[in-house]
Backbone bond lengths (Angstrom), bond angles and torsions (degrees), N, CA, C in turn:
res aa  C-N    CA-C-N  psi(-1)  N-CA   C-N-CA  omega(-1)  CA-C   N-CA-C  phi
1 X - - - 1.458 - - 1.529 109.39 -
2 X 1.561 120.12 123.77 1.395 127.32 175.64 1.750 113.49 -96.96
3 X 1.258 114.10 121.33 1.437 128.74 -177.78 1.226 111.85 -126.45
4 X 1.773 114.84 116.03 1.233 124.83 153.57 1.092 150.75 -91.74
5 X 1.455 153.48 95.60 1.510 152.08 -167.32 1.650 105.96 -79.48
6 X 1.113 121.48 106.14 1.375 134.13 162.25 1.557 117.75 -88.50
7 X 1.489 104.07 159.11 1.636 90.83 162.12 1.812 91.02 -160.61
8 X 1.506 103.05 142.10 1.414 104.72 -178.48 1.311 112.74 -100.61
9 X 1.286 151.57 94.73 1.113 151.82 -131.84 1.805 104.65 -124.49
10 X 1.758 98.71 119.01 1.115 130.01 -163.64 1.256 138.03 -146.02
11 X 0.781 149.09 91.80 1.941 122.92 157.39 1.083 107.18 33.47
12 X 1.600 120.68 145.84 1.050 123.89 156.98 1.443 146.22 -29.50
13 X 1.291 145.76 91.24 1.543 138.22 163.37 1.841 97.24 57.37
14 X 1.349 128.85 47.02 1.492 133.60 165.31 1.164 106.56 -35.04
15 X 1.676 122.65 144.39 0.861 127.76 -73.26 2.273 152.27 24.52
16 X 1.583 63.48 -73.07 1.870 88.44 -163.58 1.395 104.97 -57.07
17 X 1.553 123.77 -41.26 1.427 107.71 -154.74 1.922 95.43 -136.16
18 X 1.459 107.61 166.80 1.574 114.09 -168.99 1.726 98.65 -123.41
19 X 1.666 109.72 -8.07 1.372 97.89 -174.21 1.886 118.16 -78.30
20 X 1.165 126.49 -175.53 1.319 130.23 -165.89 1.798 116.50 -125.00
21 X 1.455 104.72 11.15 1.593 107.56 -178.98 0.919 100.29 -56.26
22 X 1.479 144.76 -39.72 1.276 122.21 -170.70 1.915 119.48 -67.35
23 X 1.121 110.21 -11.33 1.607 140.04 177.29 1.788 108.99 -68.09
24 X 1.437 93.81 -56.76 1.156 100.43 -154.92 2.041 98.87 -93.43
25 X 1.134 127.29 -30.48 0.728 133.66 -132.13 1.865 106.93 -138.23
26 X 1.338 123.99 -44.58 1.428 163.55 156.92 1.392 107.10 -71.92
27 X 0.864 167.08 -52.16 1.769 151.50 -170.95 1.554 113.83 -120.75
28 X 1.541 105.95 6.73 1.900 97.68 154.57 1.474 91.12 -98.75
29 X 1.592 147.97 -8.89 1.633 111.12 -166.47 1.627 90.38 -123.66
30 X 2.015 109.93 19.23 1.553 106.21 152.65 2.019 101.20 -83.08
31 X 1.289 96.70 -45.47 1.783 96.08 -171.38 1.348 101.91 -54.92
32 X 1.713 133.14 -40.37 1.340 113.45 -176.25 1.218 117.00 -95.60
33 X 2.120 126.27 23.32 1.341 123.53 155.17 1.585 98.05 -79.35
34 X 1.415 121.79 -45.67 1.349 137.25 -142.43 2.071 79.10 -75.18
35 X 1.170 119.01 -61.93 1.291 109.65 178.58 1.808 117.60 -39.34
36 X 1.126 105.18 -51.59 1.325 119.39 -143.45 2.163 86.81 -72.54
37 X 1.859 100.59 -26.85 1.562 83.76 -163.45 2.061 86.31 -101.66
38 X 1.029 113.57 20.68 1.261 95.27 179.79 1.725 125.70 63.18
39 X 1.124 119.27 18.35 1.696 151.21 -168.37 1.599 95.22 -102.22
40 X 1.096 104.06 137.22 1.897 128.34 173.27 1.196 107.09 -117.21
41 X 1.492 104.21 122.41 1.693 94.62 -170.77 1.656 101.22 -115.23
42 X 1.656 124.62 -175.81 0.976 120.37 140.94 1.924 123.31 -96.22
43 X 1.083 120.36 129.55 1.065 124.45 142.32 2.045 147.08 -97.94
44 X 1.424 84.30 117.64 1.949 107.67 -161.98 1.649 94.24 -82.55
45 X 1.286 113.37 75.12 1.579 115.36 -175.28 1.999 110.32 -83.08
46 X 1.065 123.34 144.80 1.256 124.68 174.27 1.350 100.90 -87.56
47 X 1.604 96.76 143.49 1.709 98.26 -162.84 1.569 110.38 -89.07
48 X 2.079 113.31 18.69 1.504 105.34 158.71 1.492 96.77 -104.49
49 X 0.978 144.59 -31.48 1.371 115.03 169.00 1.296 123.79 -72.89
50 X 1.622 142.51 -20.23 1.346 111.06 136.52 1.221 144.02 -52.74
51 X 1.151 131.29 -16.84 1.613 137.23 116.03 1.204 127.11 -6.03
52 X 0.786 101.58 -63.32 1.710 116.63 -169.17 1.598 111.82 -81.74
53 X 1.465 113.18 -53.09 1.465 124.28 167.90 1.613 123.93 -118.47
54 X 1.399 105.61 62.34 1.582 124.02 178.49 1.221 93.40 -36.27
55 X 1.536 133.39 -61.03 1.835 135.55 -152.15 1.374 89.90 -61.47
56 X 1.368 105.83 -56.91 1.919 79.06 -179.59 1.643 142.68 -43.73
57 X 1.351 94.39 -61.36 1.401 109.27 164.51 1.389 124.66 -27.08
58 X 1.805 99.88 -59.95 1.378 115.61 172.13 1.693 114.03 -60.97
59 X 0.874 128.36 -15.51 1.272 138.25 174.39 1.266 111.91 -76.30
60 X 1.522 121.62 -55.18 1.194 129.91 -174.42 1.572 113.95 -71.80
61 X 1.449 114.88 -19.37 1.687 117.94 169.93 1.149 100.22 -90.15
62 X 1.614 151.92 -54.04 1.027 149.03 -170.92 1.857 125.23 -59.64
63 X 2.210 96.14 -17.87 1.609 87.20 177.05 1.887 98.43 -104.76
64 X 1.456 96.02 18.02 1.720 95.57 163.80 1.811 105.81 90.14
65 X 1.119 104.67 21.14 1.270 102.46 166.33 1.562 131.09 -119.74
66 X 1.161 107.92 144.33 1.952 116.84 -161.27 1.261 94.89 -38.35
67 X 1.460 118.02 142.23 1.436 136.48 135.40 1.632 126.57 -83.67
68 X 1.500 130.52 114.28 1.387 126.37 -153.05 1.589 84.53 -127.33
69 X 1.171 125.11 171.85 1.233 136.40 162.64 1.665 122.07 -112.66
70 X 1.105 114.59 117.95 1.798 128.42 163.91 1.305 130.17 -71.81
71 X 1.350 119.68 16.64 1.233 127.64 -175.73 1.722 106.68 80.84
72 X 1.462 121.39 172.32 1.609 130.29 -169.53 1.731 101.79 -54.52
73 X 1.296 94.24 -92.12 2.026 104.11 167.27 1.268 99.16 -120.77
74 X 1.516 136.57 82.21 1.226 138.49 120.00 1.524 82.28 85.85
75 X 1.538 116.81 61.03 1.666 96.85 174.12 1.632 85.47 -99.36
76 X 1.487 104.08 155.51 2.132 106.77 171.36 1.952 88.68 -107.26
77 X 1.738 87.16 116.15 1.068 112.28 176.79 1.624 116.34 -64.96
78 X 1.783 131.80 -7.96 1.094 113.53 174.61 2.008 101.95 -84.12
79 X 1.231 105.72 3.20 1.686 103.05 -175.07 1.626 119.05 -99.39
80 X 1.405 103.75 6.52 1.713 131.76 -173.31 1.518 93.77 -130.12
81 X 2.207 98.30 144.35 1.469 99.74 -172.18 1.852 85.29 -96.01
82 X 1.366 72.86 171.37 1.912 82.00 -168.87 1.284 126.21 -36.14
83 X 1.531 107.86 -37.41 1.435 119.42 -173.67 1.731 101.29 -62.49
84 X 0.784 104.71 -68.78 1.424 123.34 176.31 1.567 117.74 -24.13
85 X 1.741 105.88 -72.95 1.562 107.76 148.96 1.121 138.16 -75.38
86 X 1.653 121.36 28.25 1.706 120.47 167.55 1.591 86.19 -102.96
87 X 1.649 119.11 -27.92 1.418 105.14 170.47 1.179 146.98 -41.56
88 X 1.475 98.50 -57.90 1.967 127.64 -177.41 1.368 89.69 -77.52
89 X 1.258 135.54 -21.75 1.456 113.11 -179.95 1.517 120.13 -102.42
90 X 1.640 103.85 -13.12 1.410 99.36 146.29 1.612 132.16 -59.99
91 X 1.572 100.75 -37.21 1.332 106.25 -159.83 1.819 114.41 -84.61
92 X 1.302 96.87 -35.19 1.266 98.78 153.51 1.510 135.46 -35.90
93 X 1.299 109.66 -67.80 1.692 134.33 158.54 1.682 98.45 -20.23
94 X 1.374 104.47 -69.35 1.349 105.08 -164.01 1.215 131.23 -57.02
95 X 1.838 114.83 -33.88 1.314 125.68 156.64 1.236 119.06 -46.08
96 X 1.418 119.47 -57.71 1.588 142.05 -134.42 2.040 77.42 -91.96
97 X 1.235 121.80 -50.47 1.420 108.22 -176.91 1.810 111.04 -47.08
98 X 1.044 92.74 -28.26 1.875 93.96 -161.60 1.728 81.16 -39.38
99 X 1.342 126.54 -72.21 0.962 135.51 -156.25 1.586 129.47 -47.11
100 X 1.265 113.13 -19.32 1.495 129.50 -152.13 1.498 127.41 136.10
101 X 1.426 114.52 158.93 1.445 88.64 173.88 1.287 149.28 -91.99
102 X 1.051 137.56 147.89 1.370 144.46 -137.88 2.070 112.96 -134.73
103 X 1.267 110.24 90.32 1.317 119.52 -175.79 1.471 120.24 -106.02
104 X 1.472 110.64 4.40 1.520 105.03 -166.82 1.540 99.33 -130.86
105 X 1.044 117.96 157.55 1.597 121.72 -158.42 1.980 94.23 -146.57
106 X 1.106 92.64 144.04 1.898 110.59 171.64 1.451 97.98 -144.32
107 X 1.541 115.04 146.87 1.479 112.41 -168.69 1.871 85.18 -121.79
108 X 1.368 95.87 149.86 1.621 98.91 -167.36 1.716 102.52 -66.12
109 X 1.174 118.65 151.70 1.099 135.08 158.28 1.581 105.05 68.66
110 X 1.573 98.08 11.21 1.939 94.98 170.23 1.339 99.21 65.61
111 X 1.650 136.64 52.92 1.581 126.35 170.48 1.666 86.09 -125.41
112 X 1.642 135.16 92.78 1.260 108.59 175.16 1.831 82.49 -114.51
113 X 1.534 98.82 136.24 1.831 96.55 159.76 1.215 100.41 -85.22
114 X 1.397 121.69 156.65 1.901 138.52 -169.55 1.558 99.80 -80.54
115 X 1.072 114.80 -2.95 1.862 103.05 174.47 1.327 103.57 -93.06
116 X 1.361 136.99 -5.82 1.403 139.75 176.17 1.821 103.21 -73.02
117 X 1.234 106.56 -25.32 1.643 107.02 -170.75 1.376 91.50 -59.17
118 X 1.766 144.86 -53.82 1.608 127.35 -153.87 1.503 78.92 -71.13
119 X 1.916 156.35 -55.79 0.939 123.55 -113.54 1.815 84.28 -97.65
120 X 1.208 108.46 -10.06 2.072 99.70 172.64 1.420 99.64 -65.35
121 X 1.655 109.32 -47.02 1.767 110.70 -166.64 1.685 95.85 -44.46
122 X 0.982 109.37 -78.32 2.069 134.13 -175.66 1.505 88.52 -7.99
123 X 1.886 114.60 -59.57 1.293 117.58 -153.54 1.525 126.53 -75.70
124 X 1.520 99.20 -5.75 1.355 120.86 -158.54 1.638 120.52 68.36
125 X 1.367 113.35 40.91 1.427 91.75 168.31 1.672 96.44 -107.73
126 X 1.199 98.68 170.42 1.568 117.42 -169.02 1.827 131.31 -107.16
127 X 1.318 96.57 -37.01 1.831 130.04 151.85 1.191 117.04 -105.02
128 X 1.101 116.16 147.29 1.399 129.77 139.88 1.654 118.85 -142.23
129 X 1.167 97.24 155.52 1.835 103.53 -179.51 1.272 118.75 -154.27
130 X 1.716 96.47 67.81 1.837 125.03 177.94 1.596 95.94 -96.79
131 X 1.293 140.43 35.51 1.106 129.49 -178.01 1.564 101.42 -147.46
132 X 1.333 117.36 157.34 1.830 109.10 -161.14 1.971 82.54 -157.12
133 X 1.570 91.43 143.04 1.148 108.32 175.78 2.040 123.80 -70.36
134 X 1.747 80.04 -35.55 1.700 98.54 168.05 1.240 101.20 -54.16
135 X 1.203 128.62 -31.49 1.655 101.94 -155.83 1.961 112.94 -122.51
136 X 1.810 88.90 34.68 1.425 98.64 170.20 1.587 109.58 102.90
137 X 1.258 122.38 -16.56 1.351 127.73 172.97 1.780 107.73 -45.22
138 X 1.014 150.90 116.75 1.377 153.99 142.15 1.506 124.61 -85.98
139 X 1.339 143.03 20.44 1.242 141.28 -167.30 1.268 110.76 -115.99
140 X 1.073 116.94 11.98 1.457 121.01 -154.77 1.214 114.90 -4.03
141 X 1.970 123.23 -137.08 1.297 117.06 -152.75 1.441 116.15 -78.30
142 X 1.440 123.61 105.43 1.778 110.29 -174.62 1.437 96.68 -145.56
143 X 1.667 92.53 169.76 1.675 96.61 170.73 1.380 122.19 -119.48
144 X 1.462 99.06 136.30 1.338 111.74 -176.01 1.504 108.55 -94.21
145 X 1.499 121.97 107.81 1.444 130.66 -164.37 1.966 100.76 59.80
146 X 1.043 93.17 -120.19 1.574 92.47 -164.69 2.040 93.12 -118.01
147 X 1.569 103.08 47.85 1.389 110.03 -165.01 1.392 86.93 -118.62
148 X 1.349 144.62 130.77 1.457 138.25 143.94 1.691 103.04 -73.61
149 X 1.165 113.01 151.99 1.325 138.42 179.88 1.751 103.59 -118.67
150 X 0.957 116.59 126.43 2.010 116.65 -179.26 1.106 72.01 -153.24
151 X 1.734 119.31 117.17 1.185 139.01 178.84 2.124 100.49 -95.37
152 X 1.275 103.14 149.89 1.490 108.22 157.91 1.729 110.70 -61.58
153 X 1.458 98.61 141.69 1.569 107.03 157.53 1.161 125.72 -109.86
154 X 1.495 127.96 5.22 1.489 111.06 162.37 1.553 95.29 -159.08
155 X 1.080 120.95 170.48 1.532 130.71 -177.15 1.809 107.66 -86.08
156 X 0.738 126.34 155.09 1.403 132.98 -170.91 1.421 114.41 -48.33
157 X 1.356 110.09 -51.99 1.574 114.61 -173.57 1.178 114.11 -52.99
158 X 1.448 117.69 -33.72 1.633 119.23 -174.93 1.084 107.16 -22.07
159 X 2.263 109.31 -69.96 1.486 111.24 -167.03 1.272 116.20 -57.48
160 X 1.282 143.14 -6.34 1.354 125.99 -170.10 1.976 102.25 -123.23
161 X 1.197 102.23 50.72 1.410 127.78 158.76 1.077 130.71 -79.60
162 X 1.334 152.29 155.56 1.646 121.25 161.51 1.324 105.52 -82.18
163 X 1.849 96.81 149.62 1.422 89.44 -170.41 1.523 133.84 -53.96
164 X 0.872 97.95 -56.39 1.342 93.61 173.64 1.457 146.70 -9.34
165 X 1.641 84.81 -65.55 1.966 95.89 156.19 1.696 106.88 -60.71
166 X 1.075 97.82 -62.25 2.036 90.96 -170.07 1.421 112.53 -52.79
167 X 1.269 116.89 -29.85 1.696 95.59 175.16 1.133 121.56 -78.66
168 X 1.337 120.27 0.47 1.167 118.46 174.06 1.725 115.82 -89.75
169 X 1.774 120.14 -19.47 1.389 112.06 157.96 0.809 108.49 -77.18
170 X 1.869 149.68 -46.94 1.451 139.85 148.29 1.442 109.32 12.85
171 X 1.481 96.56 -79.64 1.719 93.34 -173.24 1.456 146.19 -72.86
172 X 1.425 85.83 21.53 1.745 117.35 -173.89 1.281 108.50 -130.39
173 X 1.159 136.00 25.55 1.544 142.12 -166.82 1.384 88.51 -97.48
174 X 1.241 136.01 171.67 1.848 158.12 134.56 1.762 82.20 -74.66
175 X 2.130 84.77 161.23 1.346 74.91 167.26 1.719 95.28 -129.76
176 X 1.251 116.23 138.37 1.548 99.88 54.25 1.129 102.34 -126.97
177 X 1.591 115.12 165.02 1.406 108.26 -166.34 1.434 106.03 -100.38
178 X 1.734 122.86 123.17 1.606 107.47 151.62 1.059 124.68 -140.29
179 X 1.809 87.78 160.47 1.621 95.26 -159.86 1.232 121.52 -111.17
180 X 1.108 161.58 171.40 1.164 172.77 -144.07 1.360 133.81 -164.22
181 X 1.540 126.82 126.21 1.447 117.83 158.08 1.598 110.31 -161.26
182 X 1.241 122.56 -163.55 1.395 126.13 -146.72 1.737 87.29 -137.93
183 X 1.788 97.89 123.00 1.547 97.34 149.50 1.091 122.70 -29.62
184 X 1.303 140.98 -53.87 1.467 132.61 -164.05 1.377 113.40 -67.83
185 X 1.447 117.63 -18.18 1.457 111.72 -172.26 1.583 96.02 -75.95
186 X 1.015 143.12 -6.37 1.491 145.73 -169.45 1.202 116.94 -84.44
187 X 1.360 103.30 -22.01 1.845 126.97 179.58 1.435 109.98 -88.75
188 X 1.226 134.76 164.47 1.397 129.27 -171.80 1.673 95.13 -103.06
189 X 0.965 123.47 119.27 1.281 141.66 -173.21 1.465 121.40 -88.33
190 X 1.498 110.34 -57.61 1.504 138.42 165.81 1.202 118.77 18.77
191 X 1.836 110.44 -45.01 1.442 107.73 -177.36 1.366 126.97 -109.74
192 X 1.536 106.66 23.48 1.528 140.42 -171.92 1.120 115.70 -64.87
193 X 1.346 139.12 121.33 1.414 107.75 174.52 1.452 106.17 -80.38
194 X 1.128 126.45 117.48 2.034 115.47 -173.14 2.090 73.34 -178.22
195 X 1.433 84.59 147.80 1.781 91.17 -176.28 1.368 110.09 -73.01
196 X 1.617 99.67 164.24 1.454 124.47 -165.34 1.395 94.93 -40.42
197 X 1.658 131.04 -75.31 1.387 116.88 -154.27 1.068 124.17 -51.71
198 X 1.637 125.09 -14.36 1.292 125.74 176.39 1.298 128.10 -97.25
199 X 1.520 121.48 15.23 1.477 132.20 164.21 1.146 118.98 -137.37
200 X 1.561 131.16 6.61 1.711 124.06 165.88 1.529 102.57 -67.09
201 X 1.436 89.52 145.24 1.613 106.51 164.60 1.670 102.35 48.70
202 X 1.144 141.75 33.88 1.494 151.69 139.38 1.332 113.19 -55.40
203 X 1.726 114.43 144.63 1.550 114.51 -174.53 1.179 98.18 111.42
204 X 1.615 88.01 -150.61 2.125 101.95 175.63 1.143 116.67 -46.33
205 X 1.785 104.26 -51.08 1.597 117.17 -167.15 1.852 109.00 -47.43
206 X 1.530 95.83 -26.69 1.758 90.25 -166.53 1.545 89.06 -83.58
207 X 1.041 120.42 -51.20 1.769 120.75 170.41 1.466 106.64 -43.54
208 X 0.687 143.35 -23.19 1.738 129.23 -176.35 1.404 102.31 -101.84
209 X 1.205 116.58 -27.52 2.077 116.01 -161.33 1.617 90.80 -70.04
210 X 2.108 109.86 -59.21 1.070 113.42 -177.66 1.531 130.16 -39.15
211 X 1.338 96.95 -35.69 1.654 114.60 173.64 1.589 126.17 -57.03
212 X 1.586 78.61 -30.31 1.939 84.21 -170.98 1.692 99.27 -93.64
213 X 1.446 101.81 -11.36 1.823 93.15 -177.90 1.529 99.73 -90.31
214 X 1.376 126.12 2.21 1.582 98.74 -173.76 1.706 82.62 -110.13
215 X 1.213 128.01 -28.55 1.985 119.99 150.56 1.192 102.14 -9.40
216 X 1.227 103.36 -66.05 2.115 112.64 -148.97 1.017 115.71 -71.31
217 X 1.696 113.37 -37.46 1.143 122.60 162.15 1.625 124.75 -47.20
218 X 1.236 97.22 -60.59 1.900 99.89 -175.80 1.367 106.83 -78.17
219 X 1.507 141.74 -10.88 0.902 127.93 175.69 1.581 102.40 -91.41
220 X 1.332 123.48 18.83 1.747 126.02 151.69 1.017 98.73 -97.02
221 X 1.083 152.60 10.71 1.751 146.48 -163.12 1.863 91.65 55.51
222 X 1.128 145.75 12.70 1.231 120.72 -176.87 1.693 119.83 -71.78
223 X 1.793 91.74 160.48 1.995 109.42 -172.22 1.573 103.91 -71.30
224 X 1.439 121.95 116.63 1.540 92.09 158.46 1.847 105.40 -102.13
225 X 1.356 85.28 149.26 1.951 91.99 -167.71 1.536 96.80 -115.00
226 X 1.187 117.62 143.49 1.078 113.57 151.46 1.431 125.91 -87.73
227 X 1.700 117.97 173.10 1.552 105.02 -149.29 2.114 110.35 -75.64
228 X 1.372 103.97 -3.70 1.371 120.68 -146.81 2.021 89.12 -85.64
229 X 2.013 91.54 -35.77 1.404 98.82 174.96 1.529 143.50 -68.66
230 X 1.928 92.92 -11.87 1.442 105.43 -173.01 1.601 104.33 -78.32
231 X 1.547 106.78 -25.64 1.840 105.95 179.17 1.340 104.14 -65.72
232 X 1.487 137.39 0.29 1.712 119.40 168.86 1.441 90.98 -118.24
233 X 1.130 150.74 -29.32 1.028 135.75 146.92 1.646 125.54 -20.19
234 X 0.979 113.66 -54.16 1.416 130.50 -171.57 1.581 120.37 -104.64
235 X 1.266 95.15 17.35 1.421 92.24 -141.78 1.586 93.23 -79.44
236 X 1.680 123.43 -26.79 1.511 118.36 156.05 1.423 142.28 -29.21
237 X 2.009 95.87 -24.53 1.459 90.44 -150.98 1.899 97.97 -85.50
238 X 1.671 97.28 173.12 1.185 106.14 -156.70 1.994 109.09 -70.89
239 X 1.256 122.40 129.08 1.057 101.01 -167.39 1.589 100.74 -90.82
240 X 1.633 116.82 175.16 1.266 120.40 -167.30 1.472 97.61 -128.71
């Protein structure tokens, strides 16, 4: 069984909000779950909040976990004409390299159009996983040109369900399974104005749920890969 922990790392709840708790407050007590369970994650950082919080970043390459890119500041590339978004996703790259290297790409809010795959190729990234099974994707893991595609399998909120309900989509996933969520959900949100799905059970509660899903995981013996790992993984399959 293959299991992935993602995290798209951003600003607050985009759209709705401009603040950074999830920065400051939300992705040091993901690095010391991710420590504490011995799990390698990817992180899809926007290349103004590595800007803004280099120590993190640097933190997050130094405890050995992927660096991915989220686009410049969270622009959604189906709302930019191409030129525009082969830009921010150059420019991004270029920040986010200062740091290390960086081959895997997530486009905010899961809007990637399929002509963006040559301008990732151009950039050298190698993955991407702007595409989600929730939201109608059927192709699962393939490559587009010399692009792997490892689509999301569930939208963020899942994990901060009670368990109960969520293990029960758990056990209906394809695999491989990945998951996704946002520093900010780690922060207590509650009194946000930003809609319901994006502040139940926020805070500890999202810190403890996450905890019990990477449990479930290792108590299947399952792989967690990061996304950088599925391109040798796959690296057989037939390209198109």
């Amino acid at each position: 069984m293959i299991v992935s922990i993602t995290f798209d790392v951003e600003h607050d709840c985009p759209p709705y909000l401009t603040t950074t708790r999830g920065m400051e407050e939300g992705l040091p007590r993901l690095l010391d779950l991710m420590a504490e369970k011995k799990v390698k994650a990817t992180f899809f950082f926007t290349a103004e909040m590595a800007r803004r919080f280099p120590e993190l970043v640097k933190r997050v390459v130094d405890e050995g976990h992927e660096l991915g890119s989220h686009n410049y500041n969270h622009e959604r590339l189906d709302k930019l004409t191409k030129d525009e978004g082969s830009k921010v996703i150059g420019k991004s790259l270029r920040v986010l390299r200062e740091f290390g290297d960086v081959v895997s790409f997530r486009a905010p809010n899961l809007q990637f159009p399929d002509y963006y795959y040559g301008v990732l190729e151009r950039n050298g990234v190698l993955v991407d996983s702007s595409k989600a099974t929730y939201k109608g994707y059927k192709k699962g893991v393939r490559f587009f040109g010399e692009v792997l595609e490892v689509p999301a399998s569930t939208t963020s909120s899942v994990i901060r369900l009670p368990w109960r309900l969520q293990s029960l989509i758990h056990s209906r996933l394809k695999e491989p399974r990945i998951y996704f969520a946002h520093p900010w959900e780690f922060v207590p949100m509650q009194k946000e104005k930003i809609r319901w799905d994006c502040k139940f059970n926020t805070g500890d509660r999202a810190v403890e749920l996450l905890g019990m899903l990477i449990d479930h995981y290792k108590s299947m013996g399952a792989r967690f890969l990061t996304m950088r790992e599925y391109y040798d993984l796959y690296g057989n399959l037939k390209r198109e």
